[in-house]
N, C-alpha and C positions, 0 to 999 in steps of 0.2 A: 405873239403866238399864244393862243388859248393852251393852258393844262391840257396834259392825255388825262384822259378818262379811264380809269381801272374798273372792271365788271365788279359790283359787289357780289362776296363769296355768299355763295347758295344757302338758304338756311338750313342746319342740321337735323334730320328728322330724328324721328324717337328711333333708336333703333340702330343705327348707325353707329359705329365706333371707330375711333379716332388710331392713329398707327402706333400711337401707345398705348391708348386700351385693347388692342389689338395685342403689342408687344408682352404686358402684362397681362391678358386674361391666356396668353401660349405658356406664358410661363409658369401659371397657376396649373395648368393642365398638366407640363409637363411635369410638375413635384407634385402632383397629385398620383400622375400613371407611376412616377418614379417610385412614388411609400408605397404603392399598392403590389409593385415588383417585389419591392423587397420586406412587406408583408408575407408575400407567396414565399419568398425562397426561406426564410430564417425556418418554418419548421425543421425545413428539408435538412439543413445546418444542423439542426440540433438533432434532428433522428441520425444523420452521417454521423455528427459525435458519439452520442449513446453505440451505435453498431461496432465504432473502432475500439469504443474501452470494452465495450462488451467480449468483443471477439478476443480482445488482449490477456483479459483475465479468463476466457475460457482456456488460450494457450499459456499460460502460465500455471495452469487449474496443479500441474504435479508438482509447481515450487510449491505450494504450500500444505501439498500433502504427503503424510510420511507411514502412518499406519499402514494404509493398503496398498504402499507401494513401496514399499519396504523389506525384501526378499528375505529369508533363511542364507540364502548367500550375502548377500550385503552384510549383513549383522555381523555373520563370520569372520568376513573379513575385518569389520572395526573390532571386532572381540583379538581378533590375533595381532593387530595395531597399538591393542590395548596392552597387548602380555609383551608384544616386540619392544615399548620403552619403556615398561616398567623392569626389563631385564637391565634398563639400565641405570636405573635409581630406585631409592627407597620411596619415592612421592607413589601417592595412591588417585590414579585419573579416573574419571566417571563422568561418560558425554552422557548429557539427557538431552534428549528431543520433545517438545511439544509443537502443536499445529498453530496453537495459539496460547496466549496469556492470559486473555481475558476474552470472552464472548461480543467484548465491543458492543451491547445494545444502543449505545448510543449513536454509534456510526448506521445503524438501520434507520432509524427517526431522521439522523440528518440527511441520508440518501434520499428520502420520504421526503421530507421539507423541501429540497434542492429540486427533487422532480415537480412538486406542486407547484412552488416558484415560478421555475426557470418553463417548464412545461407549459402553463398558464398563459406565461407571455406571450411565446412561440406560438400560441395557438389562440392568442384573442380572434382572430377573425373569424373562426370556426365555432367557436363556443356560446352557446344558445343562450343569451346573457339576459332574454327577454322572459326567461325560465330560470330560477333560481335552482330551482331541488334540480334541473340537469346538469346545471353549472355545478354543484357542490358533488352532485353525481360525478361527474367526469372527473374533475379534483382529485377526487377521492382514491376514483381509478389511476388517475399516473401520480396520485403517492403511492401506491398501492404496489407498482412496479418499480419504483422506485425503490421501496422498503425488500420487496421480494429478490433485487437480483443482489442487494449489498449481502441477503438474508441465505442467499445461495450460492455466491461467487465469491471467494474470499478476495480475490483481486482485484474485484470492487467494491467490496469493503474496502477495502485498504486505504482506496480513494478519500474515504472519510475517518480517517483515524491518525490524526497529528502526527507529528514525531515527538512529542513530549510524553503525548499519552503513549504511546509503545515504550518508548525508552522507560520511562517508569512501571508501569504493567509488568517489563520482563525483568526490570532488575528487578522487583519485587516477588515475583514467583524464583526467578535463581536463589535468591535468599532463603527461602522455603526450602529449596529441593536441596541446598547444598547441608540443609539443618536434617532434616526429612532422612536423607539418607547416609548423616552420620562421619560426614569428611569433617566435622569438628572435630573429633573422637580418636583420628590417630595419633600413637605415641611421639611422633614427634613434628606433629602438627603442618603435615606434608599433605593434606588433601586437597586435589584443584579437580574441580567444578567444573566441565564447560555444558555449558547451557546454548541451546539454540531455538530461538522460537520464531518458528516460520513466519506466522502471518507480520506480528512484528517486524520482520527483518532483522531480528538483533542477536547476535553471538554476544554473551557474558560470559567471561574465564572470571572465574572467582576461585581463589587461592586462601589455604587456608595461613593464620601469623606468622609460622614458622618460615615459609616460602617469603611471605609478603617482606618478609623482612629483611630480602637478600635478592629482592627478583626485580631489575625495573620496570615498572609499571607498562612502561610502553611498550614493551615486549610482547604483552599478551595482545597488542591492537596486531602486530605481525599473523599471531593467530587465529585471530576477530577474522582479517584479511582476509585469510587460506581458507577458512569456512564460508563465507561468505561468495567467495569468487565460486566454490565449489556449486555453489548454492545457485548463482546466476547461471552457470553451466550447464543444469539439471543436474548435477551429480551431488545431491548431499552426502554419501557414500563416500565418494574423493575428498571433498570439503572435510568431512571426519575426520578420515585419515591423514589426511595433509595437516589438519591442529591436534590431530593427537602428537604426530612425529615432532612435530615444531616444540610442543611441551615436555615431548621426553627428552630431546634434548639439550631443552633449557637445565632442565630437573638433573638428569646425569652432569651438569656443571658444578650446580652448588649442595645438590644433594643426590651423590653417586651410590648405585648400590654398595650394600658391604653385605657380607658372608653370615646368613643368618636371619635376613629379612623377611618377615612373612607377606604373605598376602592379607592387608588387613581388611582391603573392599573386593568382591568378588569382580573379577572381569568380565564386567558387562555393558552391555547398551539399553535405555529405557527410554522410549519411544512411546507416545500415547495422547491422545488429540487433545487435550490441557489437564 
């Protein structure tokens, strides 16, 4: 019995592709349409980000302001907070408020760099790259927005400001203000300090030797606490007076009024944008 005879297969012309170059050039297609998706969507991403911190720190805009929103009634009331526990010790309290500690210039430049960056990426496909002076044009522009909303919106600023640089900026102005206005100077060395500085986020109680040296340290973070909570609440007002009460007291523990005691700091509140 002779062999079967098998048809020889057809020659391949040009042009024709085989069920794996077929398999591999769908696949090429599809990670091509795939990055060109998700080309389109990442600006969309990063304008959705930018909108939500924006709109965050618009509503947040009263945490970190105290000047103009800071009633003749509010004051009052910390001013008679202030007279209610020094009726119960000889220590002499004095809350200062600032908006801020330091200006932060550096946190506008890194806003500025972050939007040139981050912007830039998000927006290669759009960006006229066949043009330079437009390319450094547009740049320029979303540093520009960049640098403007940290340069307007303390809330975002804030975004760009460590926790080491705040922590240090406000311990360093408490040290000032608690010099400045003289709590070294009482006779027996009973002056506490509380410091609050907004943009920062940081309460500093600083206690003059006399205190420090009978007060456990930890005691003032109870303090730090009561202000700060006050503060995420909108009420710096409350926040005040909840660590003034908390100080006085402490102070009426280890240094009770006695019969005789002057007023040696006036009962006050100071308040003022740094």
């Amino acid at each position: 019995m002779g062999a079967a005879a098998f048809p020889a297969a057809a020659p391949q012309e040009d042009g024709d592709l085989t069920m794996n170059e077929w398999g591999t050039a769908g696949s090429e297609q599809l990670s091509v349409g795939l990055w060109h998706q998700i080309i389109i969507v990442i600006p969309w991403v990063f304008v959705g980000l930018l909108v939500i911190f924006v709109l965050r720190a618009l509503l947040q805009h009263r945490r970190y302001s105290a000047v103009g929103t800071f009633n003749e009634d509010d004051r009052s009331m910390v001013r008679e907070a202030i007279a209610r526990a020094e009726k119960k010790t000889v220590g002499e309290i004095l809350p200062v408020v600032v908006e801020r500690s330091d200006p932060h210039p550096g946190a506008n430049w890194m806003s500025a760099l972050c939007f040139v960056l981050i912007g830039s990426a998000f927006t290669v496909a759009w960006l006229p790259w066949d043009s330079p002076g437009l390319v450094l044009l547009a740049q320029l522009a979303i540093g520009a927005l960049g640098f403007g909303l940290a340069a307007i919106l303390p809330g975002f600023k804030r975004l760009f400001v460590s926790g080491n640089r705040a922590t240090s900026v406000a311990e360093e102005q408490a040290f000032q203000e608690f010099y400045d206005n003289g709590l070294h100077k009482t006779e027996a060395a009973t002056g506490v300090l509380i410091f609050v500085s907004l943009l920062e986020h940081r309460v500093i109680v600083m206690a003059d030797e006399g205190i420090n040296s009978k007060v456990d340290e930890n005691f003032w973070n109870k303090t730090n606490d009561a202000i700060l909570h006050g503060i995420d609440k909108s009420s710096l007002r409350d926040g005040l007076i909840a660590g003034i009460d908390l100080t006085g007291d402490c102070l009426s523990e280890f240094f009770p009024w006695v019969e005789g005691d002057r007023n040696e700091i006036p009962d006050r509140l100071i308040i003022r944008r740094e």
